[in-house]
Structures are given as C-alpha cells and as structure tokens.
gemmi code that builds the backbone of each chain (N, CA, C; Angstrom):
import gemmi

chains = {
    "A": [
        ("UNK", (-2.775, 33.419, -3.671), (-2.092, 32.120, -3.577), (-1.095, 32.159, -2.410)),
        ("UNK", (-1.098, 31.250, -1.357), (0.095, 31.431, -0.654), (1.404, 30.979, -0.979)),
        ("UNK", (1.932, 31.579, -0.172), (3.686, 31.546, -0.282), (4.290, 30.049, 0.260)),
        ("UNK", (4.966, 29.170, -0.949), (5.187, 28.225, -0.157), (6.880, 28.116, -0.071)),
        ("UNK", (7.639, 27.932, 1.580), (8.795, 28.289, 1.417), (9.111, 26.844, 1.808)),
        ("UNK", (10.590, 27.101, 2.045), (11.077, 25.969, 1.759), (10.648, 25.141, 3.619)),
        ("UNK", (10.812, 25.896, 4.272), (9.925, 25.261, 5.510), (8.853, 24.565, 5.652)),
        ("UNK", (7.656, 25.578, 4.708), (6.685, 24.392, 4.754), (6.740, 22.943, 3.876)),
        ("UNK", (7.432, 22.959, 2.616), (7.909, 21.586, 2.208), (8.638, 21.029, 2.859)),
        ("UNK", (9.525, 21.662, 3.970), (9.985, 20.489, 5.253), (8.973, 20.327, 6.057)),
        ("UNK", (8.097, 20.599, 6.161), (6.931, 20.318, 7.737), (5.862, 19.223, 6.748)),
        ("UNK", (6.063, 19.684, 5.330), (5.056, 19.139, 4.934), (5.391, 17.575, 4.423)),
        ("UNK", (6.824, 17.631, 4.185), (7.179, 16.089, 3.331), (7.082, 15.023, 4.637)),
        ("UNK", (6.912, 16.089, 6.164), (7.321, 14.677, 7.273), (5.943, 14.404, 7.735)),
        ("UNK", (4.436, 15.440, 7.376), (3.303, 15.310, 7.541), (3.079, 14.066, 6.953)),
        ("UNK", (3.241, 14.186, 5.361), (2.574, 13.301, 4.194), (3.452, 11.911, 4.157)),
        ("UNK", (4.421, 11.648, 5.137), (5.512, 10.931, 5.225), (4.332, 10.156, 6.264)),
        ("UNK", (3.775, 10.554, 7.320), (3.483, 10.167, 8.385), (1.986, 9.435, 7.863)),
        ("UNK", (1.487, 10.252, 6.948), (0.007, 10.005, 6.583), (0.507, 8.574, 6.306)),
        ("UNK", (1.128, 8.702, 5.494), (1.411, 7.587, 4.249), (1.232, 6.317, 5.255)),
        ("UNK", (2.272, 6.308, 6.685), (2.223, 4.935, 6.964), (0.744, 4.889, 7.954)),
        ("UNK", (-0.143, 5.835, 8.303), (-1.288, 5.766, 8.573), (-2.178, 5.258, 8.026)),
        ("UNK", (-2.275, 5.732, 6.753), (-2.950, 4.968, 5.430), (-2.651, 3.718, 5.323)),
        ("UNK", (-1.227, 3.107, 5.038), (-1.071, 1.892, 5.140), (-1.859, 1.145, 5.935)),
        ("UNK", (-1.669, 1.458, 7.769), (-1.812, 0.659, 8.500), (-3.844, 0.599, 7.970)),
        ("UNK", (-4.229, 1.662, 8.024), (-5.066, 1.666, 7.575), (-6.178, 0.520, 5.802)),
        ("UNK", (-4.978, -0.028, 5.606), (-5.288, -0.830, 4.026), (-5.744, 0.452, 2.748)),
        ("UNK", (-5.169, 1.480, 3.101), (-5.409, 2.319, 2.035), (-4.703, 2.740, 1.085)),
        ("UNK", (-4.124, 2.055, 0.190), (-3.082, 1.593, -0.279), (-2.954, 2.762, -1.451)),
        ("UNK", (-4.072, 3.024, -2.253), (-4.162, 3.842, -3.186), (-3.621, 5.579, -3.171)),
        ("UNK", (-4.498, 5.596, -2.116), (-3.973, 7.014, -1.430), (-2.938, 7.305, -0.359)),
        ("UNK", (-2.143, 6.008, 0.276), (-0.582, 5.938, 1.102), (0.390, 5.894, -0.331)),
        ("UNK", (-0.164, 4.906, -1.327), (1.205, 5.301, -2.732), (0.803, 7.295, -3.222)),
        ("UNK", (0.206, 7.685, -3.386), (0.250, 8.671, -3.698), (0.983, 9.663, -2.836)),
        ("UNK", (0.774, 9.704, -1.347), (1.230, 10.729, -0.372), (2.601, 10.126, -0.304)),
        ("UNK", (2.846, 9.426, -0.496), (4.340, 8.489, -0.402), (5.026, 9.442, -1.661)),
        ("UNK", (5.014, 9.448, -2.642), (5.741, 10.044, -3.340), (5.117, 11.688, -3.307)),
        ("UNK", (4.379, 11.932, -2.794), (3.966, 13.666, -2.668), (5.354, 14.197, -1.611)),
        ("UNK", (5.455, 13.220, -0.467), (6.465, 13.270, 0.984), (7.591, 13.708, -0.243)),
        ("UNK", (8.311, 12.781, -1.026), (9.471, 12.812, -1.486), (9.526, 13.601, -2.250)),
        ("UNK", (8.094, 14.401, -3.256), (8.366, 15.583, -3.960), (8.898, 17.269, -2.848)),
        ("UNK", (7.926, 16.530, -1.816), (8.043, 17.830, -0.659), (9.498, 18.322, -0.367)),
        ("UNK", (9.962, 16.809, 0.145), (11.591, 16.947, 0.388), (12.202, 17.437, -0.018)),
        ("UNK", (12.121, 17.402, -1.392), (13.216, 18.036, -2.340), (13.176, 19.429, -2.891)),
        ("UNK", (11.736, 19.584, -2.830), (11.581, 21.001, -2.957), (11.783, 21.601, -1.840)),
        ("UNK", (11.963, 21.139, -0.765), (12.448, 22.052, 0.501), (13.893, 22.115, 0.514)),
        ("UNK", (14.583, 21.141, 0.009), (15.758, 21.186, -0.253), (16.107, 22.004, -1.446)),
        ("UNK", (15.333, 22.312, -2.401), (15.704, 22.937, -3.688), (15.163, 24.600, -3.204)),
        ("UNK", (14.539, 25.000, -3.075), (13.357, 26.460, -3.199), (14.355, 27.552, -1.977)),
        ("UNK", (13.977, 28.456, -2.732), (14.963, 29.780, -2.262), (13.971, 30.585, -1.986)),
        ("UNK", (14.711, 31.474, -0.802), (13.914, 32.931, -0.493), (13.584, 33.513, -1.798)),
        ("UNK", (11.898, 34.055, -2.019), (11.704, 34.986, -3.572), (11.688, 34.209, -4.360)),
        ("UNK", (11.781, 32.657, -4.374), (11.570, 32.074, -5.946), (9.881, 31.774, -5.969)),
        ("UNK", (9.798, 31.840, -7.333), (8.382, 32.341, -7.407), (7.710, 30.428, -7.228)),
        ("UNK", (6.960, 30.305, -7.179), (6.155, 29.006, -7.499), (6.326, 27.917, -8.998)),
        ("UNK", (6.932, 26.828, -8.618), (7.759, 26.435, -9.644), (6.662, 24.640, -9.725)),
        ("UNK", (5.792, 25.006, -11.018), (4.805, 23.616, -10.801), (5.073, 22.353, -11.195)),
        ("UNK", (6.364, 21.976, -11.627), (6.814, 21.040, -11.921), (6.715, 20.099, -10.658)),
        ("UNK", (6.263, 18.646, -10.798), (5.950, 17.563, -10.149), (6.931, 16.328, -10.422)),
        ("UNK", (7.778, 16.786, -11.496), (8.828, 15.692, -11.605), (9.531, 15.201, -10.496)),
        ("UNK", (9.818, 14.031, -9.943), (10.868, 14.058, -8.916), (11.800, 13.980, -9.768)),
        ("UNK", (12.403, 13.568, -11.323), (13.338, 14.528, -11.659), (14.447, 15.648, -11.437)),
        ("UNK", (13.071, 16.436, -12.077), (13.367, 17.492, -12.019), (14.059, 18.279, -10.466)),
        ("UNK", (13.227, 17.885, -9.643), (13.514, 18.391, -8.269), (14.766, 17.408, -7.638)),
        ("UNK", (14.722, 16.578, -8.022), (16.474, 15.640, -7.424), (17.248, 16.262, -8.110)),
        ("UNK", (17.422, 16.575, -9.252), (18.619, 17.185, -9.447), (18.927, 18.974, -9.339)),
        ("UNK", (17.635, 19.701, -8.714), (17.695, 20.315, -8.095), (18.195, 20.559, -6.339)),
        ("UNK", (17.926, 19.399, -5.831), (17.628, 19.531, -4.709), (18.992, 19.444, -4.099)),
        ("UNK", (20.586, 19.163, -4.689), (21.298, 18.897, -4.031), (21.929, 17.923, -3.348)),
        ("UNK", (20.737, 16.898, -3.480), (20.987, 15.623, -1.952), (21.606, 14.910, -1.934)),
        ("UNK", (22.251, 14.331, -2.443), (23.255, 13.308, -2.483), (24.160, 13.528, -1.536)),
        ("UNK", (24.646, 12.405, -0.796), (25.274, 12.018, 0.474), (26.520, 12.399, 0.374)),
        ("UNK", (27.181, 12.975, 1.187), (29.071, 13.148, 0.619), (29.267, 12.172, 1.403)),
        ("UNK", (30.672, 11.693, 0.905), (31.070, 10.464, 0.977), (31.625, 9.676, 0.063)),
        ("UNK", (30.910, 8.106, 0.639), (31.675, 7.333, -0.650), (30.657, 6.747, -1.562)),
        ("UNK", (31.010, 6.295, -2.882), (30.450, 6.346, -4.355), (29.445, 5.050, -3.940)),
        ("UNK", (29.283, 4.478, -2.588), (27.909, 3.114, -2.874), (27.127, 4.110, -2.067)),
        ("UNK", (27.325, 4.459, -0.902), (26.094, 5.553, -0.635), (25.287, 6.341, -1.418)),
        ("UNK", (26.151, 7.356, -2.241), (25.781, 7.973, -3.466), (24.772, 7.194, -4.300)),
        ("UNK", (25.362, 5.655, -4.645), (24.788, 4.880, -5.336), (23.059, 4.268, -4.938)),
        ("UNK", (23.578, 4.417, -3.832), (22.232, 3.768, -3.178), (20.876, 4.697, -3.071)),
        ("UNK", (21.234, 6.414, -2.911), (20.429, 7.302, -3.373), (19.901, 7.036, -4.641)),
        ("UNK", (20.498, 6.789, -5.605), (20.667, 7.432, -7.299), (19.449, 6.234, -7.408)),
        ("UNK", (19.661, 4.322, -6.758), (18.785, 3.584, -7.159), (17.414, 3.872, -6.567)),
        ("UNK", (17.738, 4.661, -5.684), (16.075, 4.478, -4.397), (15.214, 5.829, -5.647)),
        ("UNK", (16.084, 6.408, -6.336), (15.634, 7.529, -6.601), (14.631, 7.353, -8.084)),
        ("UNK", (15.754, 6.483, -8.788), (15.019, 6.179, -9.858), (13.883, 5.254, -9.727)),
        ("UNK", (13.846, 4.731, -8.743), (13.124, 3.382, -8.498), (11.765, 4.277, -8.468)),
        ("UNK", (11.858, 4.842, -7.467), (10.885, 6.230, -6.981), (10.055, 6.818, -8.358)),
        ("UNK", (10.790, 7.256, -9.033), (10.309, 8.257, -10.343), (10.140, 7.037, -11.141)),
        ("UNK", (10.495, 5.961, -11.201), (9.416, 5.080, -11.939), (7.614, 4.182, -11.153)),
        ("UNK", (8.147, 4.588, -10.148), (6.525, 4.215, -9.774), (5.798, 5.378, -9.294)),
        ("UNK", (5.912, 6.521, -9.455), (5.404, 7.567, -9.012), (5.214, 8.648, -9.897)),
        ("UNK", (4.022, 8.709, -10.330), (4.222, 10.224, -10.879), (2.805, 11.024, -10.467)),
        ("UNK", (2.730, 12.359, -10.216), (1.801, 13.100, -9.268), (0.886, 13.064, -10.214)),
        ("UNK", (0.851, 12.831, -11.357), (-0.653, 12.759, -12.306), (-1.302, 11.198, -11.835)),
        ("UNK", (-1.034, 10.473, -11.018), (-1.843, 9.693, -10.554), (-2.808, 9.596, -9.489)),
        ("UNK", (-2.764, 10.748, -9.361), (-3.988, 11.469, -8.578), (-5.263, 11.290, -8.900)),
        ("UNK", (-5.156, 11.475, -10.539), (-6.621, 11.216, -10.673), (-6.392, 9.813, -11.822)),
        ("UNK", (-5.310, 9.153, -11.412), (-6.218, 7.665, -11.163), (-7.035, 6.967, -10.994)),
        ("UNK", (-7.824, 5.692, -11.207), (-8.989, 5.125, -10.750), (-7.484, 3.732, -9.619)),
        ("UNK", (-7.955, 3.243, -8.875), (-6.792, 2.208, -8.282), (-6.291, 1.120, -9.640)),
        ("UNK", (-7.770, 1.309, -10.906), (-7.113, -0.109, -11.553), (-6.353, 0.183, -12.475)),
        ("UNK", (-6.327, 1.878, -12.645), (-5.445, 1.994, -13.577), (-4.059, 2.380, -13.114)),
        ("UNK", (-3.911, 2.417, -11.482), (-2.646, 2.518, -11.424), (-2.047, 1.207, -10.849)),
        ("UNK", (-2.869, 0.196, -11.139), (-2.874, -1.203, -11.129), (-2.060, -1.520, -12.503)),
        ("UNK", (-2.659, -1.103, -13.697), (-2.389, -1.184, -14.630), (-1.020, -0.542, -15.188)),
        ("UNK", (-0.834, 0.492, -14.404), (0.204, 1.557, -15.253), (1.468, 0.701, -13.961)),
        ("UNK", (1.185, -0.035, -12.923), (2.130, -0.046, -12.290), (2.826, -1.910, -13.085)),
        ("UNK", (2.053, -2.678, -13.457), (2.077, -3.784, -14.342), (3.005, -3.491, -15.553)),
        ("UNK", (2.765, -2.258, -16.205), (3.309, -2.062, -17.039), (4.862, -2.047, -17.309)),
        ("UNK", (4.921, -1.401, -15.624), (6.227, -0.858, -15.111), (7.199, -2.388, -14.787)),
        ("UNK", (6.572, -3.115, -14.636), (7.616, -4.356, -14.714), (8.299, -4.287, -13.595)),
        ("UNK", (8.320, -3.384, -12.389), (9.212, -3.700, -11.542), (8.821, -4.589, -10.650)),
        ("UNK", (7.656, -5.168, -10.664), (7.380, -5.912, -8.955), (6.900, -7.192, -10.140)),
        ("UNK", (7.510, -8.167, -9.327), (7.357, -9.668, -10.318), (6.446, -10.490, -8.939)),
        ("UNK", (5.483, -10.083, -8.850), (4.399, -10.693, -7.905), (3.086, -11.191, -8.401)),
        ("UNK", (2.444, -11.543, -8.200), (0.925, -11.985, -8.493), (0.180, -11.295, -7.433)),
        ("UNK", (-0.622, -10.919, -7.739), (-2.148, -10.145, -6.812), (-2.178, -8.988, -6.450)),
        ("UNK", (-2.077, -8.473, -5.631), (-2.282, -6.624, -5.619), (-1.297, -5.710, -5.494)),
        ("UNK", (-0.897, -5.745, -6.817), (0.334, -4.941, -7.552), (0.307, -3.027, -6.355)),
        ("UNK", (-1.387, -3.028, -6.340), (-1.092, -1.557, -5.505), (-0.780, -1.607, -4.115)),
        ("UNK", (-1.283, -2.558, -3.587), (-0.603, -2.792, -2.345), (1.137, -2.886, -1.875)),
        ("UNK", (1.484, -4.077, -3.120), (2.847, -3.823, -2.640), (3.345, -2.704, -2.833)),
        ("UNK", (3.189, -2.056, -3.989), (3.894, -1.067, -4.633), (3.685, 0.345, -3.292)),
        ("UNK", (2.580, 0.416, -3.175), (2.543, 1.359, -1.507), (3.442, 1.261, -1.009)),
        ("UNK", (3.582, 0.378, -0.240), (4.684, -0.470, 0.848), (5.906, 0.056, 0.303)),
        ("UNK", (5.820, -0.561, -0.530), (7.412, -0.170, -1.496), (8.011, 0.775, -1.664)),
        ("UNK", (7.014, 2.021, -1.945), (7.431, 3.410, -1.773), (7.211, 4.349, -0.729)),
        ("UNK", (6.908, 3.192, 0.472), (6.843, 4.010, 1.449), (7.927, 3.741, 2.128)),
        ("UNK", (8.744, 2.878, 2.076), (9.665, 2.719, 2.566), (10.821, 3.198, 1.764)),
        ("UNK", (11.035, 3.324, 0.464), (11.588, 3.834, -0.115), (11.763, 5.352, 0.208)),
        ("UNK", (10.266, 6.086, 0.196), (10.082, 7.155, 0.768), (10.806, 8.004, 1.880)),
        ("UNK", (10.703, 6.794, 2.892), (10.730, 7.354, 4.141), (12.375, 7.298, 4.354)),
        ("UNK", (13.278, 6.465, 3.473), (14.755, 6.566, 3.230), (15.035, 8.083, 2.524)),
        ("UNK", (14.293, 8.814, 1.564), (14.443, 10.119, 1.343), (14.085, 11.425, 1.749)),
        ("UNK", (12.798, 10.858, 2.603), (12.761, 11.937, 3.237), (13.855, 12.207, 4.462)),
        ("UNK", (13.719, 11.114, 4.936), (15.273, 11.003, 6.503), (16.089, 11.566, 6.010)),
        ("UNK", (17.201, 11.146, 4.754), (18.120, 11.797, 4.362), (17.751, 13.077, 3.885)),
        ("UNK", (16.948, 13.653, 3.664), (16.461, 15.037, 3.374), (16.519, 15.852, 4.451)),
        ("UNK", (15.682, 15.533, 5.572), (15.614, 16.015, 6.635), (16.712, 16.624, 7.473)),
        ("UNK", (17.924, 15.600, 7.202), (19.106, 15.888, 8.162), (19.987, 16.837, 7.165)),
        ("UNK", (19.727, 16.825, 6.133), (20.468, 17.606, 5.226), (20.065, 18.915, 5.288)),
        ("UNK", (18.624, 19.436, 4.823), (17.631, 20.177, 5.395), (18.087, 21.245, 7.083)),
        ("UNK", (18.152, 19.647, 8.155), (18.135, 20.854, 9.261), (20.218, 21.518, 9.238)),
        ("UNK", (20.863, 20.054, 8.552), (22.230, 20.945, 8.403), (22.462, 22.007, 7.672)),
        ("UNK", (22.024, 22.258, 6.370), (21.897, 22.953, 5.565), (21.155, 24.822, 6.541)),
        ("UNK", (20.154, 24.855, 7.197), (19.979, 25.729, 7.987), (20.726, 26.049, 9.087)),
        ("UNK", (21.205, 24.958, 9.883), (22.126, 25.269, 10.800), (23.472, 25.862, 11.131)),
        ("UNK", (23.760, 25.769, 9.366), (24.989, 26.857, 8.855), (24.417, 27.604, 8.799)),
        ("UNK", (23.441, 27.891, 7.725), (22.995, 29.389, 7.676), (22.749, 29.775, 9.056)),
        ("UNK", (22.222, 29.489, 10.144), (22.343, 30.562, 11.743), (23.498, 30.885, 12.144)),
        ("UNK", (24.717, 30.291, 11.734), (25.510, 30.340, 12.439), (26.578, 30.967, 12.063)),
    ],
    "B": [
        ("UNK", (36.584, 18.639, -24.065), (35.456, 18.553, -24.214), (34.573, 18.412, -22.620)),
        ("UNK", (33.797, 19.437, -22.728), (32.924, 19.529, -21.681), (32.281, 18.239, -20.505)),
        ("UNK", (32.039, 18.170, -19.576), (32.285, 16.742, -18.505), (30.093, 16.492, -19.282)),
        ("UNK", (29.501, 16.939, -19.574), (28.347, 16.765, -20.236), (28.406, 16.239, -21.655)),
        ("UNK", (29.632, 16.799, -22.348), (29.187, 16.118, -23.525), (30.159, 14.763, -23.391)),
        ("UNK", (30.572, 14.863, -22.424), (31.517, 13.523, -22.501), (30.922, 12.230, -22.007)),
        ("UNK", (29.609, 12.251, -21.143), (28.973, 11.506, -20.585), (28.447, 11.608, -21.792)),
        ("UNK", (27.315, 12.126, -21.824), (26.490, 11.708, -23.149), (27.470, 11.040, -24.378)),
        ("UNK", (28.522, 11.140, -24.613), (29.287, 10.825, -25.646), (29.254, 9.267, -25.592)),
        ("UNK", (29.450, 9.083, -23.617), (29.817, 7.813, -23.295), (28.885, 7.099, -23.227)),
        ("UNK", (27.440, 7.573, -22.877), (26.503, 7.086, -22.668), (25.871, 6.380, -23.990)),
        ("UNK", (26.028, 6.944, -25.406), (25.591, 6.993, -26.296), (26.269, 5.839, -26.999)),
        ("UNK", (27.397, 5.870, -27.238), (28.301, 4.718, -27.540), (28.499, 3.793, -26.832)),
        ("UNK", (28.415, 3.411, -25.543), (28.292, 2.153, -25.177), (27.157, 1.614, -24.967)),
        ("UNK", (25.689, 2.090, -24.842), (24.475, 1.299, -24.817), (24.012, 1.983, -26.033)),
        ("UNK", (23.677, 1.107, -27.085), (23.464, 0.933, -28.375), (22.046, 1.590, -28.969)),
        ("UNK", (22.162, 2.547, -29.365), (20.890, 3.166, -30.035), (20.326, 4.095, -28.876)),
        ("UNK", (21.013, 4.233, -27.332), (20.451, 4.908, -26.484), (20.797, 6.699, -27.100)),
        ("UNK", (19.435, 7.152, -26.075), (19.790, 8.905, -26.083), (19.648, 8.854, -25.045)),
        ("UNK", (21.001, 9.865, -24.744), (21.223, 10.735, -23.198), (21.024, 12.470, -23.149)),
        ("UNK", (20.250, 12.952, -22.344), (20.330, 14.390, -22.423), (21.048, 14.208, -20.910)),
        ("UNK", (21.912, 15.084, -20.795), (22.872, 15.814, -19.892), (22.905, 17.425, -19.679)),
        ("UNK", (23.126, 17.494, -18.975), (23.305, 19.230, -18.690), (23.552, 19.611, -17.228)),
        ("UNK", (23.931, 20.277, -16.679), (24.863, 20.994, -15.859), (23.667, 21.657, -15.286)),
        ("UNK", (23.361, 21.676, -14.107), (21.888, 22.340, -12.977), (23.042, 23.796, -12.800)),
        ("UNK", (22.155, 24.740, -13.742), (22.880, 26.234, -12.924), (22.287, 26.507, -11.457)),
        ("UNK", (21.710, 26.322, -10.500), (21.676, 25.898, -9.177), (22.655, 24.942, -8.501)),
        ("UNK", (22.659, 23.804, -9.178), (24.018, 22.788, -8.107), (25.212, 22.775, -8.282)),
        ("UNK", (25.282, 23.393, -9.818), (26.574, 23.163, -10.644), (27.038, 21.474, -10.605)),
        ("UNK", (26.091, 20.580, -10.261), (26.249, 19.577, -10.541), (25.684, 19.027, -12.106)),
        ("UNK", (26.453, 18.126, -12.800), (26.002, 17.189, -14.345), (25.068, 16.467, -13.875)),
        ("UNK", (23.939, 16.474, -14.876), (22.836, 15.091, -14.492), (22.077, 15.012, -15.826)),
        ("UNK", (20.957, 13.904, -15.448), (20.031, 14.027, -16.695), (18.992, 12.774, -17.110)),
        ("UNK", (18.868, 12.109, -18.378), (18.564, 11.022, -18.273), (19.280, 10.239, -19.219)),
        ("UNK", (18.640, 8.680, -19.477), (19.233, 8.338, -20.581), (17.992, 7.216, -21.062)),
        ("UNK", (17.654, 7.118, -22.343), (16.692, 6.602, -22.794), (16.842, 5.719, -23.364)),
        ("UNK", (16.810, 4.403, -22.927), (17.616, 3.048, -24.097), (16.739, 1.633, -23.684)),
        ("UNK", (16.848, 1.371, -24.780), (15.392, 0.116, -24.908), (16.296, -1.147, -24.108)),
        ("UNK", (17.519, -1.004, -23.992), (18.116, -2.057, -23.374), (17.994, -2.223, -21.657)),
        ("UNK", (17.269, -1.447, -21.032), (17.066, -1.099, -19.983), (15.622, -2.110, -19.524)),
        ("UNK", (14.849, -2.724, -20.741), (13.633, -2.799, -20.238), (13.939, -4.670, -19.513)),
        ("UNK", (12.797, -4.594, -18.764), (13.257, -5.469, -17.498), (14.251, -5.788, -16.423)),
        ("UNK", (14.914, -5.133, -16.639), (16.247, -4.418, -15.789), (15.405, -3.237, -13.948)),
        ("UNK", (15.670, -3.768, -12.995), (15.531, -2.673, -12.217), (16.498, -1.741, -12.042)),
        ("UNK", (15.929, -1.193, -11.040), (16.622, 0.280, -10.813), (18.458, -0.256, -10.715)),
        ("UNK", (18.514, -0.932, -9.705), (19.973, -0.784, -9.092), (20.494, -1.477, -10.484)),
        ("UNK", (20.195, -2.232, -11.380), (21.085, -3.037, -12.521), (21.609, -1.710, -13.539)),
        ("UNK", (20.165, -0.636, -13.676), (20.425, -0.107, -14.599), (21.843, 1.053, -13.771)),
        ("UNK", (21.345, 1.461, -12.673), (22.133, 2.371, -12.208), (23.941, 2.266, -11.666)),
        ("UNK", (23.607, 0.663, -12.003), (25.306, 0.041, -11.829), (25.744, 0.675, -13.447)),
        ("UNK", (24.880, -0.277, -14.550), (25.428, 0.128, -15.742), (25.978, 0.817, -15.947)),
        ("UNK", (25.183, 1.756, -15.508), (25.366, 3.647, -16.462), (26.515, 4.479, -15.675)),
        ("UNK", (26.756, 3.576, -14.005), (27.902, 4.224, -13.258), (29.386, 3.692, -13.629)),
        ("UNK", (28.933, 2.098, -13.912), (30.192, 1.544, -14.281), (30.987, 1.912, -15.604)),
        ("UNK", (29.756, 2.004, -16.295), (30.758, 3.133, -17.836), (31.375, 3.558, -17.748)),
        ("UNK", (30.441, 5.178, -16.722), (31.106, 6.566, -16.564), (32.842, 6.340, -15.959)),
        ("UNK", (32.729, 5.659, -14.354), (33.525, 5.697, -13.864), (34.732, 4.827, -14.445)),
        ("UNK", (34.418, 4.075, -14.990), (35.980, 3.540, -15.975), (36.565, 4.618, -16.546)),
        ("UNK", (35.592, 5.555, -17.668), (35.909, 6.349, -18.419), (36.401, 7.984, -17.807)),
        ("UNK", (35.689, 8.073, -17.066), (36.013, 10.017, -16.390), (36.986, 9.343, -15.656)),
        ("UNK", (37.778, 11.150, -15.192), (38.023, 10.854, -13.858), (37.514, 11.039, -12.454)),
        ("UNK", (37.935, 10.038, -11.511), (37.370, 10.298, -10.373), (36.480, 11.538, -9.837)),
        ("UNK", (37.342, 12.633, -10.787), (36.795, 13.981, -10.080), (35.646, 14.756, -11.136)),
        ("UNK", (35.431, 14.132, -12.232), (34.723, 14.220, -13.473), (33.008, 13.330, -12.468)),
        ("UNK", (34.022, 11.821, -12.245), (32.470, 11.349, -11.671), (31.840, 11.904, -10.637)),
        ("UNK", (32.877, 12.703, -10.181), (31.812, 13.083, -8.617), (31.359, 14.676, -8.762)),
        ("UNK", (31.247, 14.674, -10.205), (30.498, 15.747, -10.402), (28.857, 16.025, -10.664)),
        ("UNK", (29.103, 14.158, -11.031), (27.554, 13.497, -11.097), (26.736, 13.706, -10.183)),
        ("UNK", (25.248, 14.202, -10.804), (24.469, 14.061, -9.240), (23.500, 12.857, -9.899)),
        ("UNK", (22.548, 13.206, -10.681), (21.309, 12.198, -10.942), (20.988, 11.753, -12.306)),
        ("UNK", (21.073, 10.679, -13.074), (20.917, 10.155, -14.373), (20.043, 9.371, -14.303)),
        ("UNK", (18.986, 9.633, -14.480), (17.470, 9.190, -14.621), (17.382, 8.126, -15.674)),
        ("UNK", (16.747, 6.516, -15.542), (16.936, 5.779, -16.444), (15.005, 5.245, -17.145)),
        ("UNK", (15.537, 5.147, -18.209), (14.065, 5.192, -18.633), (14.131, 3.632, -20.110)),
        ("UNK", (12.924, 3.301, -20.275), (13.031, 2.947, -21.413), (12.052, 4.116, -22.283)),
        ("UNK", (12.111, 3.869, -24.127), (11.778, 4.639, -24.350), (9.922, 4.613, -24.599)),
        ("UNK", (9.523, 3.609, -23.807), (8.090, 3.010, -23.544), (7.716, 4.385, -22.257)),
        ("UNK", (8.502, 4.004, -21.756), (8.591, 4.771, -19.783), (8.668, 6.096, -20.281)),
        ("UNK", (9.489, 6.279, -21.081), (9.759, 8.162, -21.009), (8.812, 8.524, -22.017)),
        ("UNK", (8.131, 7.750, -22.998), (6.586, 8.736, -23.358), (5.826, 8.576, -22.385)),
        ("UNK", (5.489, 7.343, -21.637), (4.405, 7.616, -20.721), (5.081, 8.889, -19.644)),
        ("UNK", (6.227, 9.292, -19.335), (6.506, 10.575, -18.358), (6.396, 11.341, -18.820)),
        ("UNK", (6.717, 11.765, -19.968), (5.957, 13.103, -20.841), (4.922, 13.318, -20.509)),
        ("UNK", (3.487, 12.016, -20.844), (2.064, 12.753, -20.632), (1.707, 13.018, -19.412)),
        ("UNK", (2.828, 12.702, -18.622), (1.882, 12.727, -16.826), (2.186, 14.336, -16.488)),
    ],
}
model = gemmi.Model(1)
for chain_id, residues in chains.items():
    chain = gemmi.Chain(chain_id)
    for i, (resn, *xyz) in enumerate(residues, 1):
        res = gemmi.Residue()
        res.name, res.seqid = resn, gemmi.SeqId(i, " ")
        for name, pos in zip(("N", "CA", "C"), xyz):
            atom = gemmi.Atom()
            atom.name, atom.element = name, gemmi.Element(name[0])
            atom.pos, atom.b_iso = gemmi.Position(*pos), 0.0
            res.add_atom(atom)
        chain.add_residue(res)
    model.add_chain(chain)
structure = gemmi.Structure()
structure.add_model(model)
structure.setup_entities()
C-alpha cells in the first residue's frame, strides 16, 4: 500500500479541485460533485496527517475538520463563515456516494432540503460545492504552505 | 465544570430535546462536535450555525468560545443517514 503523506493530500486536494471545475465545464455534474468534496476531504487531511501516522480511513469531513486545525485566526464572522461553508459541505457530501446511481444522489440530495429549486437538483448542487469547495481548499492551501514554512525555518 | 460539558450543557437546554456530543481533539486541543436536534430541519447551514454560536457566546467566555473549532449540525433524520454512509 503506499504511503500517503500529508503532501500528497496537498497536491492532491488542488488536482481534484481542478478536475472538479473541468467536469463542470464539461456537464458532468455527477462526478465534479463527488471530486468536489474528495478536494475538501484531501485538504484537510493534509492539514491533519503527521510524519508515521499510519493510514486513517475515515471519509468524514467531520471527522477531518476538526482534525485539521483550519479555522482562520482572527475575528469570530470569518471563523463563522468557515464553520457554515463547512457544515453546508458535510451535508451534501458524503464519500459513500461514489457508488451512487445520479438518481439517487438526486434523491438523497432532495431529501437534504437545502436547495429550494425545481429541476436538476445534481447540477446545482455540483456548482454549489464546487465553489464551496474551492473556498476550502484556498484557505487550506495557504494555511498548509504557512504551516510548512515555519517548519523550514 | 469542563468548557465540553458546559457546551453540551448549553446546547442541550436551550434547543429542546437536542443531543450534543462534545469533546476536546487530543491533536488540536480544540472543543468540537455535533449536535442533533429536530429543530434544525429546514433551517440551512448559516441559520443553524448562528444558533448554536449565539447561545454559546452569550453564555462562555470570550476565551471559552474561541476554544471552539467545529459543531457539526444535523437533524436526527441526517445523522442516521451519516452513520450508514
């Protein structure tokens, strides 16, 4: 099994970050919502995972946000504005929708009550978390390369 | 009393019939967790996440709240379906 460190979940959350809006442009809506929240699991596990920690299979973004550290220092609406993008996130995303069919994450996303639209609930919801996304991975990223840039120094 | 059981204390008594698990990340040493309350349903993210901040922060202090990192909001429809995934 290879070794996954916390580098490659930084190379990898800005890969699957990138797919995502490829896919979009692409109308591939099913598989840009999925890599959309894979980007933001990446992030955080690059932000969370230590030299020697063994392989940790939890897929929660949960679990891994409140591992990961990230929250903005500063002041309490910034903070705030993480905490909503975050939950928003872990309610339309969870990595067992992989093996989804599109109508059932049509269905499971209906359920979810957050998008008050008519017609292709997976489309927006893509969009939605890709932009959502791409607000956590950024703030990841810069945290990420600060977070190393002490350690060189 | 501990800055975990005091959230959950708070969490529990002001939204009605909710459960909060809390606990302290031995990695961040930051409090977090979720909270599970049927009063949440149709509510988005930012309504619920005002709620559950505006409690806390009346009640802790300043330096109690910014110990907070992440309080995950669920109904209790949402948090069986996150169990099976």
């Amino acid at each position: 099994m290879p070794t996954f460190t916390s580098r490659n979940y930084f190379n990898s959350a800005q890969e699957h970050l990138g797919l995502t809006a490829q896919l979009i442009r692409q109308q591939q809506y099913f598989a840009s919502h999925y890599f959309a929240g894979l980007a933001v699991e990446e992030i955080l596990r690059a932000l969370s995972v230590k030299e020697g920690d063994s392989f940790d299979s939890s897929h929660s973004i949960e679990f891994w946000a409140r591992k990961a550290n990230v929250l903005p220092k500063g002041s309490d609406e910034r903070q705030d504005e993480l905490r909503v993008t975050l939950d928003e996130i872990n309610r339309r995303w969870r990595a067992h929708q992989r093996y989804f069919t599109a109508k059932m994450l049509d269905t499971y996303l209906e359920s979810t009550q957050l998008d008050k639209i008519r017609g292709d609930r997976v489309k927006y919801s893509s969009k939605r978390l890709f932009e959502l996304a791409a607000e956590v991975v950024g703030l990841g990223v810069e945290k990420w390369q600060s977070n190393n840039k002490s350690k060189q120094s | 009393m501990a800055i975990e059981q005091q959230i959950k204390a708070i969490l529990e008594r002001d939204l009605p019939e909710a459960r909060a698990e809390i606990a302290r990340d031995a990695d961040t040493d930051k409090v977090g967790g979720r909270v599970i309350w049927k009063g949440f349903a149709g509510y988005n993210s930012l309504r619920r996440q005002n709620r559950i901040f505006a409690l806390l922060r009346r009640q802790l202090s300043i330096a109690e709240a910014k110990d907070i990192s992440f309080i995950f909001t669920y109904t209790p429809e949402e948090y069986e379906q996150m169990q099976t995934a």
